[in-house]
C-alpha positions as CSV (number, residue, x, y, z in Angstrom):
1,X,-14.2,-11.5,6.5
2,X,-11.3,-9.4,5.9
3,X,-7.7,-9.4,4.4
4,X,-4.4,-7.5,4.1
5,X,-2.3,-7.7,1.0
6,X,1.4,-6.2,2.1
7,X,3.3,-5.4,-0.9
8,X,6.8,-4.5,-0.6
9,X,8.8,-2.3,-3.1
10,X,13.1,-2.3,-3.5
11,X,14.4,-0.4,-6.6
12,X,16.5,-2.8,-8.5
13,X,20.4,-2.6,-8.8
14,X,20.7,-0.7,-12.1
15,X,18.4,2.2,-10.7
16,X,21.2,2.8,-8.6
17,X,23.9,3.3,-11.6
18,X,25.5,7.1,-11.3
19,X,24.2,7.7,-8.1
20,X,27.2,8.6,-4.9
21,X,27.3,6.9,-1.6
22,X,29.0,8.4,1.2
23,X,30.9,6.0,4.3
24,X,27.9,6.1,6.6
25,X,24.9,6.7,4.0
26,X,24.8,4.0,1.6
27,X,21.8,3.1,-1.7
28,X,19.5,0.0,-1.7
29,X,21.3,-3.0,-2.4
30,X,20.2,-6.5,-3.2
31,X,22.0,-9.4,-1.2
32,X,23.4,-11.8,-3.1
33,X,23.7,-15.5,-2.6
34,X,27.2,-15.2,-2.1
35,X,27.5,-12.5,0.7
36,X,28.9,-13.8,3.9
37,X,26.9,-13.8,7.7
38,X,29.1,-11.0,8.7
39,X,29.0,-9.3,5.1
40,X,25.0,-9.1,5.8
41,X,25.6,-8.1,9.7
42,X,27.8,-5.4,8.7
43,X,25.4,-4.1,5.9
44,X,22.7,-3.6,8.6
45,X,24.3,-0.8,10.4
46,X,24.0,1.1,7.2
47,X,21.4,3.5,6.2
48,X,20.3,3.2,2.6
49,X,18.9,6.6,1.2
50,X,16.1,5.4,-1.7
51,X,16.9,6.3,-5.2
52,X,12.9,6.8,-5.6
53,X,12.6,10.4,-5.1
54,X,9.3,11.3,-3.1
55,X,7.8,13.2,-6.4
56,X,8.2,10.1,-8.0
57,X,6.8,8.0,-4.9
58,X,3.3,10.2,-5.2
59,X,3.3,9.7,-9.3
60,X,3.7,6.2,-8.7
61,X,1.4,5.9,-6.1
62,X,-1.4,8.0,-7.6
63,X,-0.8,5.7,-10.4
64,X,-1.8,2.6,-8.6
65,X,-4.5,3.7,-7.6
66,X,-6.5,4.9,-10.0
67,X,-5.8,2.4,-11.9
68,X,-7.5,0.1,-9.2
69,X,-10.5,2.5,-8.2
70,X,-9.1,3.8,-5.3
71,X,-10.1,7.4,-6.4
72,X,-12.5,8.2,-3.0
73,X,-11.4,9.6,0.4
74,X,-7.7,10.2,0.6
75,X,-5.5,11.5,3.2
76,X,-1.5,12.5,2.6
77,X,0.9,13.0,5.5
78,X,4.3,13.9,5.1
79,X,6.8,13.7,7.4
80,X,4.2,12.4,9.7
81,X,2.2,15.3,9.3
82,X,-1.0,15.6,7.8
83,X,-1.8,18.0,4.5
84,X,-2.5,20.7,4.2
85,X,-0.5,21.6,7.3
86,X,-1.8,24.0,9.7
87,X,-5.6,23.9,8.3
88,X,-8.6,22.3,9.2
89,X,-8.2,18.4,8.0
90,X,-11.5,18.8,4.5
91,X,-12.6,16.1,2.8
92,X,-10.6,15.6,-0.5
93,X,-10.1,12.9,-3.2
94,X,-7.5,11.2,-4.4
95,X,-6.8,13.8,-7.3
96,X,-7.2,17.0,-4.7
97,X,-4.9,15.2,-2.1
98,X,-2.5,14.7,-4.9
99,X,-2.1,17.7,-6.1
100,X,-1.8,19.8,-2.4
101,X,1.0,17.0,-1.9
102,X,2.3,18.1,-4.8
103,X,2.9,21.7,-4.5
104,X,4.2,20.7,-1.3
105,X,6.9,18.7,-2.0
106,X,8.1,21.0,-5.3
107,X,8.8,23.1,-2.3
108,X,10.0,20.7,0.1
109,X,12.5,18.6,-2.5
110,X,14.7,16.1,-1.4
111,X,14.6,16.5,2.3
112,X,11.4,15.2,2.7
113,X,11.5,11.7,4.7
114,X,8.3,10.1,4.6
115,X,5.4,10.1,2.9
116,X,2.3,8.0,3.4
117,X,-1.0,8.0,1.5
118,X,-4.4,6.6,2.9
119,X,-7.2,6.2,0.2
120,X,-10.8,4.6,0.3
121,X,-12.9,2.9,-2.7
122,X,-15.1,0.4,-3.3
123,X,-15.9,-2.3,-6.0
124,X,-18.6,-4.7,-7.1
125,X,-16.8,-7.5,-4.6
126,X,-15.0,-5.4,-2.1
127,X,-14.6,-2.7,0.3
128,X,-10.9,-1.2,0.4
129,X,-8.8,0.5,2.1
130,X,-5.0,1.1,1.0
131,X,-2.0,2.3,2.9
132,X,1.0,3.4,1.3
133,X,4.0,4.4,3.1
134,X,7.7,5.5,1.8
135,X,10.8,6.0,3.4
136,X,13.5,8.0,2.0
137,X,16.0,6.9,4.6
138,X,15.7,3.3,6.2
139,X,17.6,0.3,7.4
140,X,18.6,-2.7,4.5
141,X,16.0,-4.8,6.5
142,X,13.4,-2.3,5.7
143,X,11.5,-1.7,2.5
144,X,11.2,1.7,1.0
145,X,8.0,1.2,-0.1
146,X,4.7,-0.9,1.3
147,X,1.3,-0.8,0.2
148,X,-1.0,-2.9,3.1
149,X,-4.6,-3.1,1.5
150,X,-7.5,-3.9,4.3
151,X,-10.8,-5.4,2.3
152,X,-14.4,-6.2,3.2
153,X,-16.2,-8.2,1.3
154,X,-19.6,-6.7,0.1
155,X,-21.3,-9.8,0.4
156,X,-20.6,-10.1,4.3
157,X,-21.5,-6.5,4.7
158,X,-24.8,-4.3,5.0
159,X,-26.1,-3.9,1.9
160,X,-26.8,0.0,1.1
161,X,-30.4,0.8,2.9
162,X,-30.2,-2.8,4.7
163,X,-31.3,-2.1,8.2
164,X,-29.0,-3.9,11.7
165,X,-31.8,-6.5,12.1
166,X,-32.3,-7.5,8.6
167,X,-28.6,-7.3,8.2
168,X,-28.2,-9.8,11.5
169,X,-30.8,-12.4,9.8
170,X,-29.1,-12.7,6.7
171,X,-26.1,-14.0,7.8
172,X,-27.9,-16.2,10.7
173,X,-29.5,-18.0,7.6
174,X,-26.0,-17.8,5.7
175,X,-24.5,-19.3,8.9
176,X,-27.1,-21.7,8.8
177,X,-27.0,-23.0,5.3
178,X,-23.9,-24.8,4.9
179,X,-24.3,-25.6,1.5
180,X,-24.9,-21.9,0.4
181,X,-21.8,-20.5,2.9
182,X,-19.6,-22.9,0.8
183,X,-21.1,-21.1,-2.6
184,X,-20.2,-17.3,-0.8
185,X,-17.0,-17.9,0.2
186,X,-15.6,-19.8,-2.6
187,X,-17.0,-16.2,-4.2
188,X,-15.2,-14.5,-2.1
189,X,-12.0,-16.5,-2.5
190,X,-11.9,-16.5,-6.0
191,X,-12.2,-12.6,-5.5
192,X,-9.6,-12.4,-3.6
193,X,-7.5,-14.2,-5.6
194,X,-8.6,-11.7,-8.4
195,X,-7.4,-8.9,-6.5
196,X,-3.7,-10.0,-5.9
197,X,-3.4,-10.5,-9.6
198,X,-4.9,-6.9,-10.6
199,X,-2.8,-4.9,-7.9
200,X,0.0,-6.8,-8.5
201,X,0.0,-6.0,-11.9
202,X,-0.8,-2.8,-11.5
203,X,1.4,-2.0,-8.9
204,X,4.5,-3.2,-11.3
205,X,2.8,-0.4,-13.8
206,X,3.4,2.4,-11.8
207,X,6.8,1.6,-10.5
208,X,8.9,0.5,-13.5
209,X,12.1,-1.4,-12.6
210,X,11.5,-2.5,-8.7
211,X,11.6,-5.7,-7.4
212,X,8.1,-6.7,-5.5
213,X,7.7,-9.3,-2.4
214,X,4.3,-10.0,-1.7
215,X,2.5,-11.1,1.4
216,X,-0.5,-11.8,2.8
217,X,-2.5,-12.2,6.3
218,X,-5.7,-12.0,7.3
219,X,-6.9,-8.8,10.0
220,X,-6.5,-9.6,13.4
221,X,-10.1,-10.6,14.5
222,X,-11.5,-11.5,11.5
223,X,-12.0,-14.9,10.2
């Protein structure tokens, strides 16, 4: 069994205070109630340039994170290109990958346009995998910010030294006990559950002053 938690990230109104807007590059706005059709249908020929700088993207990011165990194998592209450019793709963890993106974009500033960060971990429940993307430039209809989180439950999953075949007769026997397959995935539900709440608050912990929209599917293929 496996899930995806999509959280979406706008920066509020008053982030935007000070800030210019040219004729055909406009900031993040919220819609209000009582904007017209065409009002909205104008709006979306506009590009909105995020007030979230990309330095402050990774701090917030690398926040979230290690703040919900996420610390294990990360990958950082930018501008759809993977770090460190030009080099053989090693092996790093969330603090190394942080810190080469770093340096990178305190050379880079403002012109870079994506960033997207890909980081593994595991807890006593779950395996997880967490996607963050951010868009400097983007459509209204488009969030700045998403965070898709994939997990596995452990429970469902070989157990560390389990072999295939042991593996496959545990679950025929889960299968086959209707009683105790209620039991594990009521488990796994209420840990599910669990894990909204945690990343959600966390999530509005390392980006002060944005507005969230959460939503939530299950992996194509899984059940």
């Amino acid at each position: 069994m496996g899930f995806a938690i999509d959280f979406t990230a706008a920066m509020k109104d008053q982030e935007q205070e000070g800030l210019a807007q040219g004729d055909d590059v406009r900031l993040i706005e919220s819609i209000g109630e009582t904007e017209r059709w065409y009002e909205k249908l104008e709006d979306s020929f506009h590009v909105h340039v995020e007030t979230l700088s990309p330095s402050a993207f990774l701090d917030g990011a690398a926040k979230f994170l290690r703040s919900v165990g996420l610390e294990g194998l990360t990958q950082i592209s930018v501008d759809e290109e993977a770090l460190p450019r030009g080099q053989a793709q090693a092996k790093t963890d969330l603090k190394q990958a942080v810190q080469e993106c770093s340096e990178y974009l305190s050379k880079k500033g403002e012109s870079v346009r994506t960033v997207e960060i890909t980081s593994h971990g595991r807890n006593e429940r779950f395996s997880l995998l967490a996607d963050f993307s951010y868009r400097r430039k983007h459509r209204p209809m488009q969030p700045p910010i998403e965070l898709e989180v994939q997990a596995m439950s452990n429970e469902l999953g070989p157990k560390k030294g389990e072999s295939f075949a042991d593996y496959r007769a545990r679950m025929n026997a889960l299968d086959s006990n209707l009683q105790g397959r209620k039991e594990v995935y009521d488990q796994i539900e209420a840990g599910r559950r669990a894990v909204l709440s945690d990343f959600a608050h966390h999530l509005s912990e390392a980006f002060p002053g944005v507005k969230l929209q959460f939503y939530e599917r299950l992996v194509p293929g899984e059940a």
